[in-house]
PAKOL-237260 format. One record per residue (C-alpha): residue in one letter; x, y, z. Coordinates in steps of 0.1 Angstrom, whole numbers, plus 2048, in hexadecimal, padded with zeros to 3 digits. Last residue first. Layout:
N
> residu	xx	yy	zz
> A	X	Y	Z
...
! end
This chain:
482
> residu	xx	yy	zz
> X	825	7B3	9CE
> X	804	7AA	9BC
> X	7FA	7CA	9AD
> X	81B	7CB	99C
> X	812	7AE	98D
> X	7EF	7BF	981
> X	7FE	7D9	973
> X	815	7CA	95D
> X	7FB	7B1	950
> X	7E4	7D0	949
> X	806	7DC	935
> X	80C	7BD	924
> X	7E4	7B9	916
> X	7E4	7DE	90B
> X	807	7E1	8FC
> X	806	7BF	8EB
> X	7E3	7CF	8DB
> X	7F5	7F1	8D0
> X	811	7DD	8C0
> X	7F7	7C9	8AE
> X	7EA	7E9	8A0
> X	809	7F7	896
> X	812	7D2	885
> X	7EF	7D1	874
> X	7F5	7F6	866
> X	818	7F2	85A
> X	80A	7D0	84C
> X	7F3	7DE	82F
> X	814	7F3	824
> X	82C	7DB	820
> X	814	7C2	815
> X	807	7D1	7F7
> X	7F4	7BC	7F7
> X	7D7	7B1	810
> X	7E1	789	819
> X	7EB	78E	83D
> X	7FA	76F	855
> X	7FF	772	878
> X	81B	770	894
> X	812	782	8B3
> X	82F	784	8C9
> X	831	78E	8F3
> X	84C	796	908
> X	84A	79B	92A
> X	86C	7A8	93B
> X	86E	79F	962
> X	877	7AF	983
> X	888	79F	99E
> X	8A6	7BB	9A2
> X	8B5	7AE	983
> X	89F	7A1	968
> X	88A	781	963
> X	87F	776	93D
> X	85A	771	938
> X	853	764	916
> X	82D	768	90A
> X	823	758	8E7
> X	80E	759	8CF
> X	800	743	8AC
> X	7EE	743	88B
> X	7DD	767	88B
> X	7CE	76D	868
> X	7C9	78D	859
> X	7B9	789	83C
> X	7A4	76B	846
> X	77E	77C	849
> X	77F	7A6	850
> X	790	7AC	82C
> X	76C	7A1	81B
> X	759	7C2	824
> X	743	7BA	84A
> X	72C	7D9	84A
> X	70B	7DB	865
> X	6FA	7F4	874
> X	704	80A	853
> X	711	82A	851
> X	732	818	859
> X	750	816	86B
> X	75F	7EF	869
> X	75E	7D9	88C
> X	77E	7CC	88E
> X	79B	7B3	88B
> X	77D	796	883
> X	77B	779	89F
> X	796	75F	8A1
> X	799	73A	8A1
> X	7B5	71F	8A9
> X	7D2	735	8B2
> X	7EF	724	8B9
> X	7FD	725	8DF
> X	81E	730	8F0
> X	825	737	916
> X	84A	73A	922
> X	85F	73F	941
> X	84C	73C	95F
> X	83E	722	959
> X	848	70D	937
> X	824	708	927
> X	82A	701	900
> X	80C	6FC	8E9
> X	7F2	70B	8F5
> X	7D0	708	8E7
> X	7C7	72D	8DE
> X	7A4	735	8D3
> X	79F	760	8D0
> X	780	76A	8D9
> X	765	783	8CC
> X	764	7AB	8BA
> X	76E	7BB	8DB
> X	788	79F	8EA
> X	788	781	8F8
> X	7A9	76D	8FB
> X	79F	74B	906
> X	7BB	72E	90E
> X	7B7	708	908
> X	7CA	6F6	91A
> X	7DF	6D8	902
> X	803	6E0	917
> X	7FB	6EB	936
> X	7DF	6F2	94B
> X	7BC	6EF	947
> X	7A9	70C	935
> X	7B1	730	935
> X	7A2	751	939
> X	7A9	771	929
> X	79B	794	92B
> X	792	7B3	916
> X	7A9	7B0	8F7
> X	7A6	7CD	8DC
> X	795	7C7	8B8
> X	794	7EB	8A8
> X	775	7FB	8A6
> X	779	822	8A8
> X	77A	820	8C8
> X	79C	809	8C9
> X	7AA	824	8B2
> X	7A6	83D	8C9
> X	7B4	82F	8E9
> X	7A5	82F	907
> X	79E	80C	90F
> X	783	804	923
> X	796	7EE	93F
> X	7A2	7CD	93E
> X	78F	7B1	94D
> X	79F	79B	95E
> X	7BF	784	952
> X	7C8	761	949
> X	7E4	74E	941
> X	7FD	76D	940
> X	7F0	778	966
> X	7FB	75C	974
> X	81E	759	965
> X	827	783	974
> X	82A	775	997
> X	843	757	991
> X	856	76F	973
> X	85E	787	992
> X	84E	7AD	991
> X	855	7D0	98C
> X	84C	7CB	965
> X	863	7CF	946
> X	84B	7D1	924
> X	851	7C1	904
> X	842	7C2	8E4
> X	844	7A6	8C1
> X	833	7AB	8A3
> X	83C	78B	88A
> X	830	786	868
> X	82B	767	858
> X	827	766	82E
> X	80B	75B	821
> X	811	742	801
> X	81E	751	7DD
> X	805	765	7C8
> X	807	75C	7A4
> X	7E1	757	7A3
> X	7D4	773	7B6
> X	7EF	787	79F
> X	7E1	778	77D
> X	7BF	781	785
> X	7C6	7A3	793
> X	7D2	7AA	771
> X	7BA	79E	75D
> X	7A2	7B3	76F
> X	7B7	7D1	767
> X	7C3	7C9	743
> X	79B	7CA	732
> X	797	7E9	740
> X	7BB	7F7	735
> X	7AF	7E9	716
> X	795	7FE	710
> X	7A6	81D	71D
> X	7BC	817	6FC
> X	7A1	821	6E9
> X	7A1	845	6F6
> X	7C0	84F	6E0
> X	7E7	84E	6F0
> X	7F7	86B	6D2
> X	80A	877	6EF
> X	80D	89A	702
> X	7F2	8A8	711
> X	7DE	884	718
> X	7F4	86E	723
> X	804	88C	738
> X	7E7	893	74A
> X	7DE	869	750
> X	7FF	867	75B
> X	7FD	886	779
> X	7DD	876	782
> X	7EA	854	781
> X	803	860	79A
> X	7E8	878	7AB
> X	7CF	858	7AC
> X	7F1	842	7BD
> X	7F8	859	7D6
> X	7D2	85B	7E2
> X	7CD	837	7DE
> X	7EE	831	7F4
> X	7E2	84C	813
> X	7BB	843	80C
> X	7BF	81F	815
> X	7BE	825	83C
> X	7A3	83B	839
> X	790	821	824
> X	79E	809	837
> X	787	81B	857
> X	76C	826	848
> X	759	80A	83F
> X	75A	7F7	81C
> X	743	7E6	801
> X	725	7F7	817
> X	717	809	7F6
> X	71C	82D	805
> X	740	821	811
> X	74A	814	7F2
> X	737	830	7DE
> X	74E	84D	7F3
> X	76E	835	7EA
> X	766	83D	7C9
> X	760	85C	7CE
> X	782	864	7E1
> X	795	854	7C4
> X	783	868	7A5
> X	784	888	7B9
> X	7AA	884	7BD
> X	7B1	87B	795
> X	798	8A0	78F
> X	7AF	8B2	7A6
> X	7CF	8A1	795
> X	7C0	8AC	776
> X	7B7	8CE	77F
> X	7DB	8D4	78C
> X	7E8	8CE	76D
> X	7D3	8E2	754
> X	7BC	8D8	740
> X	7C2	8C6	716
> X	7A3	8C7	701
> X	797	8A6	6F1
> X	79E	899	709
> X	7AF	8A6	72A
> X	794	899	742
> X	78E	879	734
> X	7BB	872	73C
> X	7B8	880	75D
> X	79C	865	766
> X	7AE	84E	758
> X	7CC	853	766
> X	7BE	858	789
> X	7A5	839	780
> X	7C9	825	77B
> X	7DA	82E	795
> X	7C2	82A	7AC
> X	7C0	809	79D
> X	7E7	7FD	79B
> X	7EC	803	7BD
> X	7CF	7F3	7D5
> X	7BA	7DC	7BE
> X	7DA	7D1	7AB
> X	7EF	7CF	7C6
> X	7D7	7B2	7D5
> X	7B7	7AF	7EF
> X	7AF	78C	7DC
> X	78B	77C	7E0
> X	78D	776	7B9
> X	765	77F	7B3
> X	760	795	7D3
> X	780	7A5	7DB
> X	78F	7A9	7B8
> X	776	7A7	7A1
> X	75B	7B9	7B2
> X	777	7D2	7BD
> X	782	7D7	79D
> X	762	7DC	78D
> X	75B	7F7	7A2
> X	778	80C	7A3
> X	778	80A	77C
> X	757	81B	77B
> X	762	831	795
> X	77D	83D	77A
> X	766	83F	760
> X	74F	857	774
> X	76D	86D	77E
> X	77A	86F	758
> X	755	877	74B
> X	74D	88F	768
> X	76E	8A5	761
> X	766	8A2	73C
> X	744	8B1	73E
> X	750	8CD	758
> X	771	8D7	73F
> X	755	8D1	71C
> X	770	8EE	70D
> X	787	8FD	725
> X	79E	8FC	70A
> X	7C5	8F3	702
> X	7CD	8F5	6E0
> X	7DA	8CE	6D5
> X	800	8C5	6D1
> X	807	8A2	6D5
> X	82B	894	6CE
> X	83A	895	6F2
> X	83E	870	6FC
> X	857	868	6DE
> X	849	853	6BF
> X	859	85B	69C
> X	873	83B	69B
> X	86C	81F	6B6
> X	881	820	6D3
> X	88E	7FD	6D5
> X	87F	7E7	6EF
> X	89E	7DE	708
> X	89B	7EB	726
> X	86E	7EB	725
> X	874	7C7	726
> X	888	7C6	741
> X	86C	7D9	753
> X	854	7C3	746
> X	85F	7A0	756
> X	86A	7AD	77A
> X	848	7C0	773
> X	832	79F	771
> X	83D	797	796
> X	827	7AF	7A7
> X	815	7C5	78D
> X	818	7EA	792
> X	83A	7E6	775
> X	81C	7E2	75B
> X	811	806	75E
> X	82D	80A	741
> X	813	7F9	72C
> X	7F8	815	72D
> X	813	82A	718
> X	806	818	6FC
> X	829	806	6E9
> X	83F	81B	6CD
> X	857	812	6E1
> X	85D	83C	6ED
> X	838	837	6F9
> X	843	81B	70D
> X	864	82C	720
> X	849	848	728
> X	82F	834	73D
> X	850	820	74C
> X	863	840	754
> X	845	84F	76A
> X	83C	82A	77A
> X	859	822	784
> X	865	84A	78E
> X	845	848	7A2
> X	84C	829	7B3
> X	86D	836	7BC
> X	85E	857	7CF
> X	84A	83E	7E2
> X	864	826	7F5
> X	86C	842	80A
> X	84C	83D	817
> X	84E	81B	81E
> X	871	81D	82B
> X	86D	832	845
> X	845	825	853
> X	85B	803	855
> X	874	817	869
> X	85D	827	883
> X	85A	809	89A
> X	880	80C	8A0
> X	899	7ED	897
> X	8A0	7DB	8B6
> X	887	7CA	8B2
> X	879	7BA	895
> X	878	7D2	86E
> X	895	7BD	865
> X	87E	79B	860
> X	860	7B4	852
> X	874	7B3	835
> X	873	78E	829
> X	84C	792	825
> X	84F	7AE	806
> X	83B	79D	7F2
> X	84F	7A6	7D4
> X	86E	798	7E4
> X	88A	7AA	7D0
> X	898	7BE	7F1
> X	897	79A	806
> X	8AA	78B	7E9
> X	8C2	7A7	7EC
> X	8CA	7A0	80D
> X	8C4	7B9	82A
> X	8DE	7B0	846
> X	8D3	7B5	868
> X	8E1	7CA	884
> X	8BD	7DE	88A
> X	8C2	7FD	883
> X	8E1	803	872
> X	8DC	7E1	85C
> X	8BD	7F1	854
> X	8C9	813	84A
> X	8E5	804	836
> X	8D3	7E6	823
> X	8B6	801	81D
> X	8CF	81E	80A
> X	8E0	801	7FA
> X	8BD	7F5	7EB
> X	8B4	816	7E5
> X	8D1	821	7CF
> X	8D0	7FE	7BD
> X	8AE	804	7B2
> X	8B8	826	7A8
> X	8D6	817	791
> X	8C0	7FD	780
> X	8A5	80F	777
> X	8B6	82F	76E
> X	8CE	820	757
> X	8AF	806	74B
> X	89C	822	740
> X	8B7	83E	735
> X	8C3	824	71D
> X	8A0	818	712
> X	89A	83C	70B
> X	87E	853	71E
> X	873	86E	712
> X	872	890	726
> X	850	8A4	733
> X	842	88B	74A
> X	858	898	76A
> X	866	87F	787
> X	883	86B	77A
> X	88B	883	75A
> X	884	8A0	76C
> X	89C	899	787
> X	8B5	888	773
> X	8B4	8AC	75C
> X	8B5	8BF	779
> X	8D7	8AD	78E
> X	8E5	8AF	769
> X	8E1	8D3	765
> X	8CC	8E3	749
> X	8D2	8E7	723
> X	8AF	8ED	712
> X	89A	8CA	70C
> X	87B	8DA	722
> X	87D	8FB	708
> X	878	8E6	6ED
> X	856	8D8	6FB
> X	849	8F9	6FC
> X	850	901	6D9
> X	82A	8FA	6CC
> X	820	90C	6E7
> X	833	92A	6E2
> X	827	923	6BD
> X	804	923	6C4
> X	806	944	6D9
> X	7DE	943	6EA
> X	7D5	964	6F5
> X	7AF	95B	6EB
> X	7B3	972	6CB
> X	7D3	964	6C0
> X	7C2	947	6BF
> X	7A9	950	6AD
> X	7C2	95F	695
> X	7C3	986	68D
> X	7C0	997	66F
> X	7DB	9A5	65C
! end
């Protein structure tokens, strides 16, 4: 009896036909949650959807409310947990809690963001619904509306997320790698003119649910009409992000330095969508068409969040330092400074903003005080002048937060003007035993890049870094004085 062609390429078509049997064989619970929260191989009910939803997010909301209260003494409400901008948390991020413990809970925020977005692809293609919709739950404030949704849509009969079985080739492999990744950048594009330049908006949308998107995407080209292999996908998702950010830079939309400090989310995210795009593609009936409205969905998208996005919230980054000194000797050198030396930091080369000197204006109450620093001055009227004790000011005008690497002489992207915007300061000197004194100083700014939580790690580090420069030249030159 002759031989099959496929039986000639060493391709079984009924082991592979069976393969998705052998995922639904009898295997431990701990295994089964585990590949049903992180895989793409099992369905996903509305029953096991809305159990896992709702008991995981109340998991890691008692897992938070511990860990901070531990840290820091504070109680962690659940409106504060809910808050899709995330402001009401950087409250029980203040001292005393550790620097470190924002970085924490960020990152252990990221293995739940994939089960979200792994269940919620799946949940809609057991609704009978694209599985494009289940990206809905990126979407700040839209997702407390779809996830719910996604709980109670019946499954509908004959759909399941493993119904697709096409022979695997290497077919067109180079052809469909460049289609996916060109796509993808294509998308990258027209976000970014949408988002930052036509809305003016730095939101999720542009920083989660894209990468995610041209990683899915790109995945997704890559796989049709012949399905790859895993690894290749994700490879072909990562190539698709660091291009793109490759044509920002080339085309001055960005410098180097968010790009490197984007790459850690749009890296996750591309081998998220990468992994979704894979799956998409090997194992549901999801056809091409349906990229078409993800195109359409994205812009749309952004729109809606720039629109639904409540005020600025205030942050606060406060640092201290104990110098050898009384409060009467350390007050002169808070109004006004000399020059502080090259610093020899890093990050300050690299272009960061870092104060070189202050002067002042007048005295009291309605003097006018001048922080310069690398990129220009800071304008700071004061606004309470309580010697030795306390000196506070708003912030009237500031210069850009840094000088952006570039190829280029000259690169100013969008997020340099109003972003990050410092509204007002203050230095409280509080005396110590044995005549020495604790400065204190707090920035308190506004930042409109989402998501928050992650955009203000960096801003908060950074402003740490500046308290630590301007307090310890302040320390020193007290000390000088005895």
């Amino acid at each position: 009896m002759p031989e099959s062609s496929d039986s000639r390429d060493g391709f079984d078509e009924m082991e592979y036909l069976e393969q998705p049997e052998a995922w639904r064989r009898p295997q431990p619970l701990l295994l089964r949650l585990l590949n049903l929260w992180f895989g793409f191989s099992v369905d996903v009910t509305r029953q096991a959807y809305a159990a896992s939803g709702f008991g995981l997010m109340a998991l890691k909301y008692a897992v938070e409310a511990a860990v901070v209260y531990h840290f820091s003494g504070r109680f962690f409400s659940p409106v504060g947990f809910l808050n899709p901008l995330l402001s009401m948390r950087q409250e029980f991020f203040k001292p005393p809690a550790p620097e470190w413990l924002a970085w924490a809970i960020f990152f252990w925020s990221l293995p739940f963001l994939w089960i979200a977005v792994s269940m919620s692809v799946r949940r809609a293609t057991n609704a009978g619904a694209s599985a494009w919709l289940g990206l809905i739950v990126l979407v700040p404030l839209v997702n407390y509306v779809g996830m719910p949704l996604l709980c109670v849509l019946p499954a509908r009969p004959g759909e399941s997320w493993a119904n697709r079985r096409v022979r695997p080739s290497d077919q067109h492999k180079l052809t469909s790698a460049m289609l996916g990744i060109a796509v993808s950048l294509a998308i990258a594009l027209v976000m970014v003119g949408v988002g930052v330049y036509a809305l003016k908006d730095y939101g999720a949308t542009l920083f989660l649910g894209t990468p995610i998107w041209m990683g899915a995407v790109s995945a997704f080209l890559y796989n049709r009409p012949f399905p790859r292999t895993f690894i290749g996908s994700l490879v072909v998702a990562e190539i698709s992000i660091l291009i793109a950010g490759a044509v920002l830079l080339l085309f001055a939309f960005e410098g180097v330095i968010c790009l490197a400090m984007l790459y850690p989310v749009a890296g996750a995210m591309g081998l998220l969508g990468g992994s979704i795009g894979y799956f998409l593609a090997t194992f549901t009936a999801t056809r091409g068409r349906n990229l078409t409205i993800v195109a359409l969905a994205l812009p749309l998208l952004a729109g809606a969040e720039s629109q639904l996005r409540p005020p600025a919230a205030l942050y606060e980054v406060a640092t201290s330092i104990e110098i050898d000194a009384a409060p009467d000797a350390v007050w002169p050198h808070v109004i006004g400074f000399s020059d502080l030396p090259a610093p020899p930091a890093w990050y300050f080369k690299l272009g960061i903003a870092y104060p070189q000197r202050a002067t002042i204006e007048g005295t009291g109450v309605g003097a006018v005080r001048h922080c310069e620093f690398s990129t220009g001055a800071f304008v700071e009227p004061i606004t309470v002048w309580d010697p030795p004790r306390k000196l506070a000011f708003d912030v009237e005008s500031q210069p850009a937060p840094m000088h952006e690497l570039s190829p280029y002489r000259h690169v100013h992207p969008p997020h340099l003007d109003g972003y990050l915007r410092c509204r007002r300061g203050e230095f409280r000197l509080i005396p110590l035993a044995g005549g020495r004194t604790r400065l204190e100083g707090s920035t308190w700014y506004e930042f409109e890049m989402s998501p928050q939580d992650y955009w203000t790690l960096w801003s908060d580090a950074v402003i740490h870094r500046i308290h630590g420069r301007v307090l310890e030249h302040i320390r020193n030159l007290s000390e000088a004085d005895r």
